[in-house]
N, C-alpha and C positions, 0 to 999 in steps of 0.2 A: 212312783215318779217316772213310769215309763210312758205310760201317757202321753203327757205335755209335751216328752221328745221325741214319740210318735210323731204327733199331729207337727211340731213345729217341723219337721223333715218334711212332713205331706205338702205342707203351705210352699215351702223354699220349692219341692220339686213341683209344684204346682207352676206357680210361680217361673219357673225357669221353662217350663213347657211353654207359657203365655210368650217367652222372648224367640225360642225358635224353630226352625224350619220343619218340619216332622219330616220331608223328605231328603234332603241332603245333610241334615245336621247342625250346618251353621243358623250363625243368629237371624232373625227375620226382621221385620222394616221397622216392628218395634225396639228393636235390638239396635240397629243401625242408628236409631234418632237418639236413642239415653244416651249412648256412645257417644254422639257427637252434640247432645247438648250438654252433657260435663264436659268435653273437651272447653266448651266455648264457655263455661263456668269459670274452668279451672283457669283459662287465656285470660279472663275478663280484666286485670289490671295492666296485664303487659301484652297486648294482643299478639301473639307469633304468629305466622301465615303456619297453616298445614291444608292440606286438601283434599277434599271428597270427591269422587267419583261412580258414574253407574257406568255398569256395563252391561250390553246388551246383545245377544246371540244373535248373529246375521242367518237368517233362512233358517232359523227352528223349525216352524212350521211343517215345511215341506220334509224335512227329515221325521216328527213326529206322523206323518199322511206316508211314507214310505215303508217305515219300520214298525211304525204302530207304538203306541202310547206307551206301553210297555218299557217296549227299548228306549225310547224318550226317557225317558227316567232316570232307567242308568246311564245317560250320556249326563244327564243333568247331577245324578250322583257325581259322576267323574271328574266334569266340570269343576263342583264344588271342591271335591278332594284337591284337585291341581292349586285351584285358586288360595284354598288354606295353606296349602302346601308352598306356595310365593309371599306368603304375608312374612314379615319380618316380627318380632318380640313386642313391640308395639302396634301394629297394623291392623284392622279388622277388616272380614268379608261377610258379606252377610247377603242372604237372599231374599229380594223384596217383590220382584212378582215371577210371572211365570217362569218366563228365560230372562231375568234382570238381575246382577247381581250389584251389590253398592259396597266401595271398601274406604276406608279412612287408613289416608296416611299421615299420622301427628307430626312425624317426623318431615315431611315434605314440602320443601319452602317455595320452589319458586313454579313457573309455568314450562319450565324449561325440563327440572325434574320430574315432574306431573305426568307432559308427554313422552318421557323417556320408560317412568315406569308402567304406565300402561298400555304402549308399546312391547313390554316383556312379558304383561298378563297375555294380550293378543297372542305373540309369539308362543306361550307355552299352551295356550288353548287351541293351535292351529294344529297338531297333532294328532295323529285319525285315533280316532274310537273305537273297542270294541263293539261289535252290536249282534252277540251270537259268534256265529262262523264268517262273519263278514265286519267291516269296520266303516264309519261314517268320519266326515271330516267338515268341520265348523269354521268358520270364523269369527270376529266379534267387533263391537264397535263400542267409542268410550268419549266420553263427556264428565268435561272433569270443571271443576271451578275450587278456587283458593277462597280462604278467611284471609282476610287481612286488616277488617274493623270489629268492632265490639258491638256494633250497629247491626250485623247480620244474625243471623236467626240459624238454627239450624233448615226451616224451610224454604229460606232464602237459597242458604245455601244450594241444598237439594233442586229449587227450580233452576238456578241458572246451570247445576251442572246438565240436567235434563234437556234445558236449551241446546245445551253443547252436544248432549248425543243425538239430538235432534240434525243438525246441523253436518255431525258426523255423520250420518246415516242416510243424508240426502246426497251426500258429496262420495256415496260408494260403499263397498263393505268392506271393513277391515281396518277403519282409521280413526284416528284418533283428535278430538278437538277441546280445548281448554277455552273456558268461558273469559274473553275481552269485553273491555270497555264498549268495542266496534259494535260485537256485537248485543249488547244489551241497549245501544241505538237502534239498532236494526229489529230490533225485538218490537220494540214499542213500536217502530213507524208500520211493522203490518199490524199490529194493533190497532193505530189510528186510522192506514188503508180498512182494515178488516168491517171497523162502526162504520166508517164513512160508504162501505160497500153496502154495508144491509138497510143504512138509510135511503143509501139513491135503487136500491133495488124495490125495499118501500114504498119509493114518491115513485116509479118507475121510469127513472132517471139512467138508465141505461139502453143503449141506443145501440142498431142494426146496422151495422153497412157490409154495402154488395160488392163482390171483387167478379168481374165477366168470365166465364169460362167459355171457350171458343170452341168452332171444329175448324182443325189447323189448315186445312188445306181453302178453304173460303173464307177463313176471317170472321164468320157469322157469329153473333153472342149466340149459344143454345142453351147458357141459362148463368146462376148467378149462385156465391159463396156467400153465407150470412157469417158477418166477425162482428161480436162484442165490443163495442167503443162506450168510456165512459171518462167525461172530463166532470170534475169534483171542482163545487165554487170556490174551497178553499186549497185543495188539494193540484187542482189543473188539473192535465190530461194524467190519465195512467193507462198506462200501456198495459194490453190483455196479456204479454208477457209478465207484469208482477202484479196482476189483479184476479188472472183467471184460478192459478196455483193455488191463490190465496182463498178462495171462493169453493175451491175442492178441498183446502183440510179443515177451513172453519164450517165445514156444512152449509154454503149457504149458494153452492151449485145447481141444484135443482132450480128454486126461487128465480135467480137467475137466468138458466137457461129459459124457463117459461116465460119468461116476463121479453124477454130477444126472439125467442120463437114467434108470440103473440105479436108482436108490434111485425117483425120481418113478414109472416104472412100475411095480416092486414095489407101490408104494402103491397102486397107482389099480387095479390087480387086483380090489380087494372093492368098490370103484364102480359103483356100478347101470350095464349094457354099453352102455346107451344115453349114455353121458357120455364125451365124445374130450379125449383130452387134446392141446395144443397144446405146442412144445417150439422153442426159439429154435435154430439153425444159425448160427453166424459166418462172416464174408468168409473167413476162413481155410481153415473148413473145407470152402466149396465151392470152394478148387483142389485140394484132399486126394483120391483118386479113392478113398480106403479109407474116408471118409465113411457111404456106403451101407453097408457091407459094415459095418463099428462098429454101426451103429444097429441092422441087420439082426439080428447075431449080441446085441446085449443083450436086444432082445424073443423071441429064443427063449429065450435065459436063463431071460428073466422071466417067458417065458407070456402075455405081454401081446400082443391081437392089431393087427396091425400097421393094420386099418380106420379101430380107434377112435385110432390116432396122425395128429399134424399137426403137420409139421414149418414153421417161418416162418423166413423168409428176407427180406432186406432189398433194397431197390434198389441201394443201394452194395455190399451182396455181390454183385449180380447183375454189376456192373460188371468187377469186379476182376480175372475170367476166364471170359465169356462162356460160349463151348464147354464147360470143367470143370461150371460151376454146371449147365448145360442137359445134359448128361448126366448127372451126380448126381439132378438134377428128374425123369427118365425114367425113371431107377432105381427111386427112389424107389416115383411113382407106378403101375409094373408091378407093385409086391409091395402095391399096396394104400393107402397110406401117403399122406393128400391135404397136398397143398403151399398155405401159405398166402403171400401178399403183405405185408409187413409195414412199418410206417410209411408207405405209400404217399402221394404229395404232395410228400414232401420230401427225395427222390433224386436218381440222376443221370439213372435210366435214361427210354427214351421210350418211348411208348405203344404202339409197336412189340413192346416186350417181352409183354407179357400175350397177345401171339398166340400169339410165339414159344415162350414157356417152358408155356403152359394151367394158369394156378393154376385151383387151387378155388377158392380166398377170397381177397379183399381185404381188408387192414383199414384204418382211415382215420384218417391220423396223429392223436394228440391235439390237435396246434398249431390243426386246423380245429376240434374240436369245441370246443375250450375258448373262441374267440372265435364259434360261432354266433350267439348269441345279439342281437350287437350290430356283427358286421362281415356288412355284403352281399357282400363278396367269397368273406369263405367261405361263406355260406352255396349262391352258386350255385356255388362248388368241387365241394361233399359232394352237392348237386343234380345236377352231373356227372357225379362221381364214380358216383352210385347210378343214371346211366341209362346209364351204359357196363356197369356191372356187369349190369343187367339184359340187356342187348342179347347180351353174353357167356354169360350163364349161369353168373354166379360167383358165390357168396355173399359176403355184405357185413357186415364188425363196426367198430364204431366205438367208438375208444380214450378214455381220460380220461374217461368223462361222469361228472361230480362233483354235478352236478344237475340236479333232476325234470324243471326247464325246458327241457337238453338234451337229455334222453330225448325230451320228448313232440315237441319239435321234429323229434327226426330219425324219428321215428313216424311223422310227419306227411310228413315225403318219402320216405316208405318202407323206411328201413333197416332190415331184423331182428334184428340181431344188434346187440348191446354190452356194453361190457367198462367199469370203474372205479371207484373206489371209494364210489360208489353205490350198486353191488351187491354190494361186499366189498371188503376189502383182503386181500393177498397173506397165505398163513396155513401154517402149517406143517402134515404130515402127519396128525395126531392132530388136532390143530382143524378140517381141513377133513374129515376122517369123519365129527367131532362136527357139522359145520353138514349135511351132507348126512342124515345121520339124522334133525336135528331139520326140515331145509327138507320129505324126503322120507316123514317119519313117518305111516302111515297110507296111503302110498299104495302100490299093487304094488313096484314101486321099489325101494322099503325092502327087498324081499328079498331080495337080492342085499349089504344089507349088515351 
């Protein structure tokens, strides 16, 4: 008779291996769903709100690249112990991917209680870590959403809390966001943004305009900024502030940019050759290595020589994958193509980088220029700014100047270059021929257009 109570022990611990985590112990994501689809069995005649939550570890990564996989490990054992260690006689935690962890609280009624308790997870996980002889320190973010119908699923559940650490996790590290009504609007309408983007990216229904960039001391256009405009027949216009963001996390940035790149150098072809056009790159696309090779192949397309292009890149794209972006940069700059600094001031990166990566230009976030005028901080910023650039050998443009005052100020410490709508606002194809023939009427220039 030993047998059958053999094997039946083998199946249960079988069985219970299949629910969890092998490195931390607790239960895993299959664990976390049983759990919470008996709760919503057991709710199903008198539905009681309780709520689930994930949570997810701010900058793992970078502590796993510092200490090595290893010590990852036991920071992630640690985690879990703490986390079990806050759960109340009814609560589960469980680990469901890498650095995520998901806990049900049955007991948890409202949105109020939601964010109070996992405000206490954050707090007791912000305590530094062993890691060896030395110790690490985390933070965490959390996305939570309640039951409150019989109508929800347990995967329901799960997405919208996901929304919510989505949402947490854009808004900074360390905080905490419960799934509203607001936002499961807001959900769907970049949803609807999101089709209606890869349709008109399709019909190539998004369109280039040119914002003038000057040298400040003549007034002369010396060349011209490409921005993304796209108005939707059902949708209207949308501003490349909630279309461009949306276009980097659904994937469909690259498409995009090529398809603005394309039509903008077409245009700028009948451009007097002495005018470079400047063209924005995303964080995205500098870990993409086919980046170069895209840009490359549309200016042969288009005949447009790769001298007068100037690709801008951001400090936080520089961040995102160091080596990718600084080989993309190298690429680049062997076929001609000058690499510009862009928003500089208000990045992550350190000064270190302008050795490493050798822009051409800098340009100088608008945040300084729009307060020169009346903050001494920025002004000895842009003062800095413009003697580091000299000492380098990199040209210098300066963003937002909205007016005269600004101009003659950064004149005054030397900057050549500026860009804002002082000098123009951003203009479509046909407009911006029309303002170069009348800017350049009369002079050589003009022949070329």
């Amino acid at each position: 008779m030993q047998a059958p109570f053999g094997m039946s022990r083998s199946v249960k611990d079988s069985s219970e291996l299949a629910f969890t985590d092998p490195l931390t112990g607790l239960g895993n994501h299959r664990r976390f769903f049983d759990k919470v689809d008996r709760l919503i069995s057991d709710r199903a005649e008198d539905p009681a709100p309780f709520t689930v939550g994930i949570l997810d570890l701010d900058g793992f990564k970078p502590i796993n690249d510092l200490f090595g996989h290893r010590a990852g490990d036991d920071i992630l054992i640690q985690v879990g112990m703490r986390l079990r260690a806050a759960m109340d006689g009814q609560a589960t935690v469980t680990r469901i991917g890498a650095d995520e962890f998901a806990f049900l609280y049955p007991m948890v009624f409202s949105e109020e209680a939601a964010a109070e308790k996992s405000r206490m997870l954050i707090e007791i996980l912000s305590a530094p870590y062993d890691v060896g002889e030395r110790t690490a320190r985390l933070s965490a973010s959390v996305g939570c959403s309640l039951f409150y119908s019989g109508d929800e699923t347990t995967e329901i559940l799960v997405n919208k809390a996901e929304t919510a650490l989505y949402h947490a996790k854009r808004s900074g590290r360390g905080r905490v966001v419960v799934y509203t009504r607001e936002m499961e609007e807001a959900a769907k309408r970049v949803t609807r943004i999101e089709q209606a983007l890869r349709r008109a990216v399709s019909a190539g229904e998004v369109e280039p305009h040119f914002q003038p960039i000057v040298d400040l001391k003549t007034r002369q256009t010396i060349g011209f900024e490409t921005l993304a405009r796209w108005t939707d027949p059902d949708l209207g216009f949308v501003s490349p502030a909630v279309f461009i963001p949306i276009a980097e996390e659904r994937g469909i940035i690259g498409p995009l940019s090529q398809l603005v790149l394309r039509k903008a150098t077409e245009a700028a072809r009948s451009w007097p050759k002495d005018l470079f056009l400047s063209f924005n790159l995303s964080p995205s696309q500098l870990v993409d290595q086919n980046t170069g090779l895209h840009i490359l192949a549309i200016l042969e397309r288009t005949g447009f020589d790769p001298r007068r292009l100037e690709i801008e890149i951001t400090e936080t794209g520089l961040m995102t994958d160091p080596a990718s972006a600084e080989k993309i940069v190298s690429d680049l700059r062997r076929c001609g193509i000058r690499v510009s600094l862009d928003d500089f001031g208000t990045g992550q990166s350190s000064l270190g980088r302008l050795r490493e990566f050798q822009f051409d230009k800098l340009k100088i976030d608008r945040a300084f220029v729009s307060s020169i005028l009346e903050d001494r901080p920025s002004e000895h910023i842009i003062r800095a700014i413009l003697a580091m650039c000299e000492g380098l050998g990199m040209d210098v443009v300066a963003e937002g100047i909205e007016e005269e005052a600004q101009a003659d100020r950064l004149i005054e410490f030397g900057c050549a270059g500026g860009q804002g709508y002082l000098f123009g606002k951003p203009a479509d194809a046909d407009a911006t021929l029309g303002y170069l023939r009348d800017t350049f009427r009369g002079a050589s220039r003009v022949g070329a257009l």
